[in-house]
DODREN-518347 format. One record per atom (N, C-alpha, C): atom name; x, y, z; residue number from 1; residue in three letters. Coordinates in nm, 3 decimals, padded with zeros to 5 digits. Layout:
% DODREN-518347
ATOM   atom        xx        yy        zz    nr   rest
ATOM     CA         X         Y         Z   NUM    ALA
...
This chain:
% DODREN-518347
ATOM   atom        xx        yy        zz    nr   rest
ATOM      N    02.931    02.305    00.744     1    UNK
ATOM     CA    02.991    02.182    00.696     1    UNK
ATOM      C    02.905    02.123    00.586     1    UNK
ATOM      N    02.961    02.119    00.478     2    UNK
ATOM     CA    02.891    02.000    00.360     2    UNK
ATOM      C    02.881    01.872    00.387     2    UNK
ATOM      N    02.736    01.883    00.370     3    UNK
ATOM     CA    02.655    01.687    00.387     3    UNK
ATOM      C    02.534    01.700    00.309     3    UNK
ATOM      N    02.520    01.553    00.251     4    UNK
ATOM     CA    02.409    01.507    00.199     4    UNK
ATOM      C    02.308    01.447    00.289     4    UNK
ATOM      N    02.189    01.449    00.336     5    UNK
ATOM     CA    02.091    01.403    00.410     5    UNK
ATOM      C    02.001    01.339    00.277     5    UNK
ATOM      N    02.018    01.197    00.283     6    UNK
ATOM     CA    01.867    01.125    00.242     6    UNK
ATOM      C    01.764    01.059    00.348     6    UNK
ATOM      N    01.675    01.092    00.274     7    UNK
ATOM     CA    01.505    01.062    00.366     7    UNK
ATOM      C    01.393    01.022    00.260     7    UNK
ATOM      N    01.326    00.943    00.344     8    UNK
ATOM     CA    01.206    00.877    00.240     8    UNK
ATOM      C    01.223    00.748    00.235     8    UNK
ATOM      N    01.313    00.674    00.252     9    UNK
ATOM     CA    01.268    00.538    00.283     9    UNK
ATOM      C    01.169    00.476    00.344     9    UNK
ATOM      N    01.150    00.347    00.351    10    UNK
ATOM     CA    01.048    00.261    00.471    10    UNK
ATOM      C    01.026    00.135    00.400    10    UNK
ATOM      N    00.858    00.111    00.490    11    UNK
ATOM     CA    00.810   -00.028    00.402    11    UNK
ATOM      C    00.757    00.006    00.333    11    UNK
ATOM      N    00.718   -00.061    00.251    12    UNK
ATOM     CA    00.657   -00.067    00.135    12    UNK
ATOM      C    00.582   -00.253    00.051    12    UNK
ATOM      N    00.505   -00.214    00.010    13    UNK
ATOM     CA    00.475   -00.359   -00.065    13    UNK
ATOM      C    00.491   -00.392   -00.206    13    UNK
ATOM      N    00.503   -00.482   -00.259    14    UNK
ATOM     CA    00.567   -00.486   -00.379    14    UNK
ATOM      C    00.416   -00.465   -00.493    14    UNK
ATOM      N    00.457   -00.380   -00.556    15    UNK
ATOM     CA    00.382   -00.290   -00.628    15    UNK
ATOM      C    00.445   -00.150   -00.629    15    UNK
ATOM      N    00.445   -00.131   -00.488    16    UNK
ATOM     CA    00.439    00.025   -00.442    16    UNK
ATOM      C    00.537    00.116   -00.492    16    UNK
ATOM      N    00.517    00.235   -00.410    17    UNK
ATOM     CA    00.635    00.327   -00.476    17    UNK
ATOM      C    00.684    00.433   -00.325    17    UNK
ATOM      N    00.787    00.427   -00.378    18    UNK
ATOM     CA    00.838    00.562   -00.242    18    UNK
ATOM      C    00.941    00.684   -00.374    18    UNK
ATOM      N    00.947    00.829   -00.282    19    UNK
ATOM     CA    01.045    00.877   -00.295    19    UNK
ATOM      C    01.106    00.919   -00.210    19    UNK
ATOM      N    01.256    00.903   -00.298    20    UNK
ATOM     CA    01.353    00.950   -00.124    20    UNK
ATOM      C    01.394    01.050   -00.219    20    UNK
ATOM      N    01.452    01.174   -00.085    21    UNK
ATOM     CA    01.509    01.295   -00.069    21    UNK
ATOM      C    01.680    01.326   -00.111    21    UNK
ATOM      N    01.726    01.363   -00.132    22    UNK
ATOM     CA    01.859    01.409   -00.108    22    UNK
ATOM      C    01.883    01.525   -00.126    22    UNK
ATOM      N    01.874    01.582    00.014    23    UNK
ATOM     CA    01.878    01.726    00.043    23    UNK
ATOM      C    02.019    01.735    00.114    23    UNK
ATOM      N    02.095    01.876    00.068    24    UNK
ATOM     CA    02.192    01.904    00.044    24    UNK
ATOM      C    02.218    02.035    00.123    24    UNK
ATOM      N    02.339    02.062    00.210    25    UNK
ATOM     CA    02.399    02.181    00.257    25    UNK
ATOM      C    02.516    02.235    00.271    25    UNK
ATOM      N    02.544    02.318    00.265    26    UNK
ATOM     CA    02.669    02.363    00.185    26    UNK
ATOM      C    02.735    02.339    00.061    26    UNK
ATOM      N    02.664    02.255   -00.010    27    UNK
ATOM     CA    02.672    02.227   -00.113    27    UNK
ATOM      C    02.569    02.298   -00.252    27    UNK
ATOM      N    02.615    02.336   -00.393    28    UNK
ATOM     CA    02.525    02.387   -00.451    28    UNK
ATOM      C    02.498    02.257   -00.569    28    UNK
ATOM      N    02.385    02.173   -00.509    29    UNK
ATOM     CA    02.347    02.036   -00.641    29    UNK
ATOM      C    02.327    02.065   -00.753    29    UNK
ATOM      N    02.326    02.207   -00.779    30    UNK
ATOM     CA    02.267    02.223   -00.899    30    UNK
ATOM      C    02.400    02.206   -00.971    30    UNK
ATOM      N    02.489    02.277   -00.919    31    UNK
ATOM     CA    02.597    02.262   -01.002    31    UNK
ATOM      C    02.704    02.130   -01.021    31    UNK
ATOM      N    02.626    02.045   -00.993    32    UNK
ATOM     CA    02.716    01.913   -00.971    32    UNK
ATOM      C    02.623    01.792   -00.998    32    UNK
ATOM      N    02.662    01.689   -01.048    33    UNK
ATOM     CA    02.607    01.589   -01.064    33    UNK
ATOM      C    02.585    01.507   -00.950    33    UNK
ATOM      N    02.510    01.401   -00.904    34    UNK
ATOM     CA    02.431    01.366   -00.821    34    UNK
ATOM      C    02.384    01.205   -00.835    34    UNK
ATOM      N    02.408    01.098   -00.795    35    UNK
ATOM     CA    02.448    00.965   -00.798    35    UNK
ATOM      C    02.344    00.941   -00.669    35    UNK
ATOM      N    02.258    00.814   -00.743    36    UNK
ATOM     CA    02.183    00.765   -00.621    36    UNK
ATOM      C    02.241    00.579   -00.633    36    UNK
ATOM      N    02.317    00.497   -00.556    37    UNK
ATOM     CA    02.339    00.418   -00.521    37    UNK
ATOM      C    02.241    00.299   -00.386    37    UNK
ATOM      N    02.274    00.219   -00.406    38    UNK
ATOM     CA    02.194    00.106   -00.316    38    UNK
ATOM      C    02.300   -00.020   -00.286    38    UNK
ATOM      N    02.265   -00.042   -00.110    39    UNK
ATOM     CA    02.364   -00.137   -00.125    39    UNK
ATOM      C    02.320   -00.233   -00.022    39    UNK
ATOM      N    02.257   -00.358   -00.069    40    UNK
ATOM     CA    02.157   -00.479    00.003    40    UNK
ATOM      C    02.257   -00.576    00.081    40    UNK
ATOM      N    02.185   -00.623    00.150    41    UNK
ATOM     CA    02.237   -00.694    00.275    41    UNK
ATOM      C    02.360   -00.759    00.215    41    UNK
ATOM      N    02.479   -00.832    00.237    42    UNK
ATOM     CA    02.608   -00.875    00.184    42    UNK
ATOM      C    02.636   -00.851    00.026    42    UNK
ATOM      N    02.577   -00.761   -00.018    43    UNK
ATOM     CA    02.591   -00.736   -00.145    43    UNK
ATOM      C    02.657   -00.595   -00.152    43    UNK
ATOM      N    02.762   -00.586   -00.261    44    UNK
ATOM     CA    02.819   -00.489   -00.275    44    UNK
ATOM      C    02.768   -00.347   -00.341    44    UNK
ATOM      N    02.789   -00.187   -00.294    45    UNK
ATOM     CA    02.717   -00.106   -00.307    45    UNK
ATOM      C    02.745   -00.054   -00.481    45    UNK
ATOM      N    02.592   -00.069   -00.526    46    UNK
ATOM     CA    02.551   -00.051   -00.678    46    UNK
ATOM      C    02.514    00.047   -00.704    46    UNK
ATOM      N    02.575    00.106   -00.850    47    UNK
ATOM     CA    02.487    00.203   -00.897    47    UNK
ATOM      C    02.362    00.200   -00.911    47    UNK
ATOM      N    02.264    00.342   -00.898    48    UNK
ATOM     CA    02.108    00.311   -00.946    48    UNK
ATOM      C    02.119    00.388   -01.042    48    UNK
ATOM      N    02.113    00.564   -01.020    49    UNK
ATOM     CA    02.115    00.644   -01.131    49    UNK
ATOM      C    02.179    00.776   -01.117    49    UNK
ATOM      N    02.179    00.864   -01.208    50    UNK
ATOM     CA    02.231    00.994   -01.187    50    UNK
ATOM      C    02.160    01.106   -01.276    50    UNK
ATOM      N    02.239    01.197   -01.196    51    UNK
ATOM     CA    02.156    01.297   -01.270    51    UNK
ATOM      C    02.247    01.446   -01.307    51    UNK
ATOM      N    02.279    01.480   -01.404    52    UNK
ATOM     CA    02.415    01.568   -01.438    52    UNK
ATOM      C    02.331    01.684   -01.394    52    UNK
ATOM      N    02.423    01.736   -01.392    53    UNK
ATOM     CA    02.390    01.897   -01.358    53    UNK
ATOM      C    02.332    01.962   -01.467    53    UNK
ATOM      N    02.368    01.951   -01.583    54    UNK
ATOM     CA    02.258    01.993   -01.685    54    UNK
ATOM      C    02.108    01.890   -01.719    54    UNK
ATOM      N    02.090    01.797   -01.602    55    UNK
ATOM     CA    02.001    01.730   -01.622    55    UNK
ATOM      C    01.941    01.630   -01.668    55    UNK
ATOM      N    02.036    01.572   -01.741    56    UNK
ATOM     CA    02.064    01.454   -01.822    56    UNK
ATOM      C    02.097    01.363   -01.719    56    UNK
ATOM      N    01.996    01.231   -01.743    57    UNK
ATOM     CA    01.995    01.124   -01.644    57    UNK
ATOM      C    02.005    01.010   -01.685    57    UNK
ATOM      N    02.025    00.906   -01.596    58    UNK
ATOM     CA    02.111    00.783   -01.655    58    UNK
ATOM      C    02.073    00.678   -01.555    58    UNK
ATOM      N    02.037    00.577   -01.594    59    UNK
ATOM     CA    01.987    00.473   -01.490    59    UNK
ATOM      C    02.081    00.296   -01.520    59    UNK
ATOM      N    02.069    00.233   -01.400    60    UNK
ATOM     CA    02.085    00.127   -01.440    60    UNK
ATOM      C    01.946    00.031   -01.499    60    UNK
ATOM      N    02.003   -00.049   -01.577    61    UNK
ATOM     CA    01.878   -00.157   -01.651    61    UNK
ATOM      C    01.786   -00.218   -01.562    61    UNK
ATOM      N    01.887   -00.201   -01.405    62    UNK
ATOM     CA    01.776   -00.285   -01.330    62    UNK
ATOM      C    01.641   -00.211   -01.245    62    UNK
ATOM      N    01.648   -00.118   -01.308    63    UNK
ATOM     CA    01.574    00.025   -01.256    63    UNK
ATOM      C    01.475    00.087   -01.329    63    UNK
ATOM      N    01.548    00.122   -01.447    64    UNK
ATOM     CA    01.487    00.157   -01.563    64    UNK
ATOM      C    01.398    00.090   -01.647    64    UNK
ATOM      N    01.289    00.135   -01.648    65    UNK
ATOM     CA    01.236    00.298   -01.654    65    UNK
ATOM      C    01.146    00.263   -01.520    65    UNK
ATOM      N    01.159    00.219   -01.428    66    UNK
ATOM     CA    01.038    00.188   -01.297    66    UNK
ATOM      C    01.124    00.344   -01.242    66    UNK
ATOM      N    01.211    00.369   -01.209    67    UNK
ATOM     CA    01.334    00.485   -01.101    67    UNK
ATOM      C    01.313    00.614   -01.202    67    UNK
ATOM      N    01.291    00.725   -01.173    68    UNK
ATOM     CA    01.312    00.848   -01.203    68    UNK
ATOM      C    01.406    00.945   -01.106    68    UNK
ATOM      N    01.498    01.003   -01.162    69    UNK
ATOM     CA    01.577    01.089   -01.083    69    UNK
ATOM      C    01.567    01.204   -01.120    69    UNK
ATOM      N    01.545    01.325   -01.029    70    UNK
ATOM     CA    01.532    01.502   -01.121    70    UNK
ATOM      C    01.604    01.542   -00.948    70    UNK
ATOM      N    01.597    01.674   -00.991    71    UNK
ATOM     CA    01.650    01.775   -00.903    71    UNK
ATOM      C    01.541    01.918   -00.899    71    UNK
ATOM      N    01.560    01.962   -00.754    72    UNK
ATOM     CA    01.451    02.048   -00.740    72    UNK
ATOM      C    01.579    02.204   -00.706    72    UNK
ATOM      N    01.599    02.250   -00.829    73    UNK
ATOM     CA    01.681    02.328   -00.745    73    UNK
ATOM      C    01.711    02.450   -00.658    73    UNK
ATOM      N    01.550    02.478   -00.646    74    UNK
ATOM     CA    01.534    02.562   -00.552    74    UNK
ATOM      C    01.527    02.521   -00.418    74    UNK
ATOM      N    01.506    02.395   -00.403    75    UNK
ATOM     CA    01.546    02.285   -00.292    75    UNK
ATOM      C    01.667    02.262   -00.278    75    UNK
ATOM      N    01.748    02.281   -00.328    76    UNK
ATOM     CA    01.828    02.177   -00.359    76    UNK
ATOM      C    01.881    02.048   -00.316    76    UNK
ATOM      N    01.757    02.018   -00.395    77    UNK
ATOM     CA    01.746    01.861   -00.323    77    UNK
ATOM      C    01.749    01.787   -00.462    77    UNK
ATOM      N    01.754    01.620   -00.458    78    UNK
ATOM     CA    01.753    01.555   -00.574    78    UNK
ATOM      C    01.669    01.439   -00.520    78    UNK
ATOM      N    01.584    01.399   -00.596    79    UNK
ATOM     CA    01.469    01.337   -00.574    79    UNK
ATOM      C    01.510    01.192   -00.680    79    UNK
ATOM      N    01.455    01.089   -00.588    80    UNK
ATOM     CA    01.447    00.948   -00.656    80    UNK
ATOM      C    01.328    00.908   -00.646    80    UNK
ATOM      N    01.217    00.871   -00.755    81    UNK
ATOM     CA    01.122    00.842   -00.738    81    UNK
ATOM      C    01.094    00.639   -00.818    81    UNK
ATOM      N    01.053    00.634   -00.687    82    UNK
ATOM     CA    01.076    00.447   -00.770    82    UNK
ATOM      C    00.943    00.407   -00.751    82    UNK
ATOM      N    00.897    00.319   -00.846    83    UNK
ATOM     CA    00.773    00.278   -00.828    83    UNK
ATOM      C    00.765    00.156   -00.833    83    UNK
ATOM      N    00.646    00.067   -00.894    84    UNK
ATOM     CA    00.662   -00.050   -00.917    84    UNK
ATOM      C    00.836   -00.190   -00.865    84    UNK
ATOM      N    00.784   -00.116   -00.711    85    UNK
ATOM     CA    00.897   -00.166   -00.651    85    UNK
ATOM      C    00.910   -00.329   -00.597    85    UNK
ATOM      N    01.032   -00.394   -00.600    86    UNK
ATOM     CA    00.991   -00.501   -00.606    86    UNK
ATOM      C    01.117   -00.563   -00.442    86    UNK
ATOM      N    01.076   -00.704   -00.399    87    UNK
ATOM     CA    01.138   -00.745   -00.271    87    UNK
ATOM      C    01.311   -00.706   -00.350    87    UNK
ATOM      N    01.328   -00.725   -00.462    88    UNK
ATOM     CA    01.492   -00.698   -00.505    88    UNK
ATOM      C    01.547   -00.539   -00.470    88    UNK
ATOM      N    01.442   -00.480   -00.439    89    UNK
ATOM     CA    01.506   -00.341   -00.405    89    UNK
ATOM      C    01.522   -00.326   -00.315    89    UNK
ATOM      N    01.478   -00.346   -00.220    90    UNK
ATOM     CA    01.551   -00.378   -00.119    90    UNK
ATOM      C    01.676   -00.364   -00.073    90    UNK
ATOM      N    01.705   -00.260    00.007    91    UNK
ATOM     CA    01.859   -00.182    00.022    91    UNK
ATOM      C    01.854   -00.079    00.091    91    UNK
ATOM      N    02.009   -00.020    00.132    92    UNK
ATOM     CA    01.977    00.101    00.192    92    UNK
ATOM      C    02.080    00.184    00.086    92    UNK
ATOM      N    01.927    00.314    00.037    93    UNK
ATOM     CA    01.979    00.391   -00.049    93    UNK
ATOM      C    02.047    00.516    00.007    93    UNK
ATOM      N    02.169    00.545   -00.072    94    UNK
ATOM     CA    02.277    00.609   -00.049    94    UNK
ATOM      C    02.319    00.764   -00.140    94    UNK
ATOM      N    02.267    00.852   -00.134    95    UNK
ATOM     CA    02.299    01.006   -00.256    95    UNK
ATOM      C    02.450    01.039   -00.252    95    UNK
ATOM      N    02.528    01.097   -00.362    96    UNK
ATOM     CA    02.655    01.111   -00.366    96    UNK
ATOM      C    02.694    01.183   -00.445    96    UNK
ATOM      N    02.753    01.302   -00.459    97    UNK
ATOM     CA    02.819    01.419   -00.500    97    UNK
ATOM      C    02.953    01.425   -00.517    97    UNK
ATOM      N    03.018    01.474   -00.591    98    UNK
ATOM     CA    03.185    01.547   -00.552    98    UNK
ATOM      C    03.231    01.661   -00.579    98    UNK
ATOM      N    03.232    01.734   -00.530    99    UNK
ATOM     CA    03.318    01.847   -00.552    99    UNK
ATOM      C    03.420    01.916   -00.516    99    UNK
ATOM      N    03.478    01.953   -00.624   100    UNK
ATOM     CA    03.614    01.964   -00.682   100    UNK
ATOM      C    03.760    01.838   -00.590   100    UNK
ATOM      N    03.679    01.718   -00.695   101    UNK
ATOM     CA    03.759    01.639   -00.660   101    UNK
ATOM      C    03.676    01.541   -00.520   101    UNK
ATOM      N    03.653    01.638   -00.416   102    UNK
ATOM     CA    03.618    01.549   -00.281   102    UNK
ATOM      C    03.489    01.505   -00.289   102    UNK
ATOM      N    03.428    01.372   -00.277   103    UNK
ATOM     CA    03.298    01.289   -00.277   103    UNK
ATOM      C    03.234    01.296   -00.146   103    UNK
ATOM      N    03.111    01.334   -00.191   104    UNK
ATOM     CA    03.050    01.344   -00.039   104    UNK
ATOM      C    02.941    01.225   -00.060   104    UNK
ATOM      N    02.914    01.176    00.039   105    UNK
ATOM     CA    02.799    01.052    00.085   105    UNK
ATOM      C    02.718    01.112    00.208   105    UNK
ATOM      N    02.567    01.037    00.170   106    UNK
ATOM     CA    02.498    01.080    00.266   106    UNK
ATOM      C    02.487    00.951    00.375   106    UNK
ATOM      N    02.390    00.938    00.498   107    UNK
ATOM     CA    02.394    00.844    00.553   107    UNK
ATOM      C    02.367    00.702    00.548   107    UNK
ATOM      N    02.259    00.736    00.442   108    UNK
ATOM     CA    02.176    00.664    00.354   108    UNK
ATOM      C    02.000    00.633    00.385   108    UNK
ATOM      N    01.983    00.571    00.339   109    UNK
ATOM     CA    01.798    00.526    00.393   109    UNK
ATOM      C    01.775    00.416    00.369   109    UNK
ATOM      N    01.692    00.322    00.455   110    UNK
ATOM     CA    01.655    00.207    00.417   110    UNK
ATOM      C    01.526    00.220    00.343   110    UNK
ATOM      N    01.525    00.118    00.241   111    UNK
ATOM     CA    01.420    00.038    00.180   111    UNK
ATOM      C    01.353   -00.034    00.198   111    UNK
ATOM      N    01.250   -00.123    00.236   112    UNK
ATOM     CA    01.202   -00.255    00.247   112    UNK
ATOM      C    01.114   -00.294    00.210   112    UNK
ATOM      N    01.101   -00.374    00.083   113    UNK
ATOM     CA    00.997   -00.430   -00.014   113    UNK
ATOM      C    00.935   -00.584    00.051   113    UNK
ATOM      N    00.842   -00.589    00.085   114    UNK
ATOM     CA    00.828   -00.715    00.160   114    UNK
ATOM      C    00.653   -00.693    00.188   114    UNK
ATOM      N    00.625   -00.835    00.156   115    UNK
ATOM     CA    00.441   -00.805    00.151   115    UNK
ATOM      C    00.424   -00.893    00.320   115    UNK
């Protein structure tokens, strides 16, 4: 069965940095583009960034350039690396795929920026 598993969340203090995972099965990431989303307590779920299958990546302003997104594809996994993280990030981050046509979501991971 195809699913996305993200991992790597936690606490963190504001400065800090985490990366989360989005490791993938039955699915081939390489060949598909790859969407990392966040979606904070009564707030509606936001884009963060992506990453095309030829590798070309794309962030939102509120991210960029602190968020890096790549893909490992001998893993095939897709990696979010955030740093200079702040109490606004705060969320539980969400990886997301589609193929041919059908969108897959992972479970997601929490975040928590808080000193």
């Amino acid at each position: 069965q195809a699913q996305l598993v993200e991992s790597g969340g936690g606490l963190v203090q504001p400065g800090g940095s985490l990366r989360l995972s989005c490791a993938a099965s039955g699915i081939r990431l390489s060949a598909n583009g790859v969407a990392w989303y966040r979606q904070a307590p009564g707030r509606q779920r936001e884009w963060v960034a992506t990453v095309a299958s030829g590798g070309a990546t794309n962030y939102a302003d509120s991210v960029n350039p602190r968020f890096h997104v790549y893909r490992v594809n001998a893993e095939n996994t897709v990696y979010l690396q955030m740093t200079s993280l702040q109490p606004q990030d705060t969320a539980v981050y969400y990886c997301n795929t589609a193929v041919r046509g059908r969108a897959y979501w992972g479970q997601g991971t929490q975040v928590t920026v808080s000193s």
